[in-house]
C-alpha positions in Angstrom: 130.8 139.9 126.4 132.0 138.7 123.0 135.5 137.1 122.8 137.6 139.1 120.1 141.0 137.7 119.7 143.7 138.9 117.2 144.5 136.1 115.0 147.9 134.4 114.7 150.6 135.5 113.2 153.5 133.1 111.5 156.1 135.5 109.5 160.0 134.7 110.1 163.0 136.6 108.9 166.4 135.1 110.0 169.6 135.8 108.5 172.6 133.3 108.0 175.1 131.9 105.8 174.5 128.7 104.0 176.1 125.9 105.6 175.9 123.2 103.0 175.3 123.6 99.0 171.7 123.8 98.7 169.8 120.3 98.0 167.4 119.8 95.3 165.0 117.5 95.6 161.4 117.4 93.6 157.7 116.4 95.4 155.1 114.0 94.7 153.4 116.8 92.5 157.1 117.2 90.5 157.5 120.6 92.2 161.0 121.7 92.7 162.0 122.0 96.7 165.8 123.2 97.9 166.3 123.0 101.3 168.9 124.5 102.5 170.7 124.7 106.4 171.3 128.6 107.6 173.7 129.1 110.3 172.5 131.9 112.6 174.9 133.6 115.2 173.1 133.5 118.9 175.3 136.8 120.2 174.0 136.1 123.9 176.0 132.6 123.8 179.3 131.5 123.9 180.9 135.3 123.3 178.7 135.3 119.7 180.5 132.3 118.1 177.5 129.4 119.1 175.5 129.1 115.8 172.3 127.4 115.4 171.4 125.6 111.9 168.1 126.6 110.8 166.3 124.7 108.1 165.1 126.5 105.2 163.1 124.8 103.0 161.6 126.9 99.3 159.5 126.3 96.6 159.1 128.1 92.5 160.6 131.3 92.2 162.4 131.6 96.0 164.0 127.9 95.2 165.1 129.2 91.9 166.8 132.6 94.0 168.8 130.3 96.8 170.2 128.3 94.0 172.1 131.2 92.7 173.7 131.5 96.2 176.1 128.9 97.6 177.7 127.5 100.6 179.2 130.2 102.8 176.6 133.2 101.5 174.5 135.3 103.7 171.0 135.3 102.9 168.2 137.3 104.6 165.0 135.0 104.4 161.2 135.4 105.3 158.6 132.6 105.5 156.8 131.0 108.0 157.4 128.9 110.5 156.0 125.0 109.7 156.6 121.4 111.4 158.1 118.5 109.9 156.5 115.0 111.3 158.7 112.2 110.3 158.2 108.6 111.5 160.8 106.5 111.9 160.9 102.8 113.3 157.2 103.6 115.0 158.6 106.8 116.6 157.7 109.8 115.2 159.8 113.1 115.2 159.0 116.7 115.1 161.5 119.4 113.0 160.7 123.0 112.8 161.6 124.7 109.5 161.2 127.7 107.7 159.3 127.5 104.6 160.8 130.8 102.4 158.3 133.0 100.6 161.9 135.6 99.9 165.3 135.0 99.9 167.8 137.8 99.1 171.8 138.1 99.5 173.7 139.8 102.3 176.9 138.8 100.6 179.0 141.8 99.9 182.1 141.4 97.9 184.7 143.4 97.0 184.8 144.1 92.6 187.5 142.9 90.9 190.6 145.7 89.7 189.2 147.7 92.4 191.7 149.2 95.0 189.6 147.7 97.9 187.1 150.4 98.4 184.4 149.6 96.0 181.8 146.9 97.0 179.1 146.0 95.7 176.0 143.1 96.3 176.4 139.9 94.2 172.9 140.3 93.7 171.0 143.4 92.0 168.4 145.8 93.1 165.4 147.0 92.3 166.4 150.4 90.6 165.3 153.1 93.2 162.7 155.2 92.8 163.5 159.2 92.4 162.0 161.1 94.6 159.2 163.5 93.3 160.2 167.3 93.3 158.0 168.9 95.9 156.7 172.5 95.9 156.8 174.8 98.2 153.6 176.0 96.9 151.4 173.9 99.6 147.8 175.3 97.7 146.9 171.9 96.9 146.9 170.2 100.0 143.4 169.2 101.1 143.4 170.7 104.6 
């Protein structure tokens, strides 16, 4: 019998507010990196108010999208799950992080001169896409 397995699967998506301003830094290859710290609410601990800081760390176009966002916004990222090795006096130490493939706001504020009711995202959206009128006539459906 053949061993078939499903292969692995690393896709994240955490939502938090940024803890910190986001850090800029560049790599060897003069790539830009931000890294950024999310804290995420844990509801099942401490009544809801125990937060863990995740570390979110993006590259080209999703660096350029968290640096339009600042400390206190709620961002809704996806990525994948990676390890940070870091050695230190001959000991070496393990981080997990989230590299970010998308970043996008959960901010909502309230627009100014508006009596309170109005919100809008800081960020925009892709325009959405009308729906296609159907027919009732259902002649060219292939069953």
């Amino acid at each position: 019998m053949s061993d078939k397995r499903v292969g692995d699967v690393n896709v994240v998506v955490v939502s938090g507010r940024i803890k910190d301003e986001p850090e800029v830094n560049k790599t060897r290859n003069g790539k830009q990196e931000v890294r950024i710290k999310l804290d995420v609410g844990n509801p099942g601990m401490n009544n809801g108010t125990f937060k863990v800081g995740v570390l979110v760390v993006a590259y080209g176009y999703t660096a350029d999208e968290i640096l339009k966002y600042g400390k206190g916004d709620h961002l809704l990222i996806t990525g994948k799950l990676d390890l940070d090795v870091v050695e230190k006096d001959g000991r070496k130490f393990y981080n997990m992080r989230v590299t970010a493939s998308d970043a996008r706001s959960l901010t909502i504020s309230i627009d100014e001169g508006s009596n309170g009711d109005e919100r809008s995202e800081r960020r925009e959206e892709p325009p959405k896409r009308e729906p296609k009128p159907s027919s009732d006539d259902d002649t060219d459906l292939p069953f």
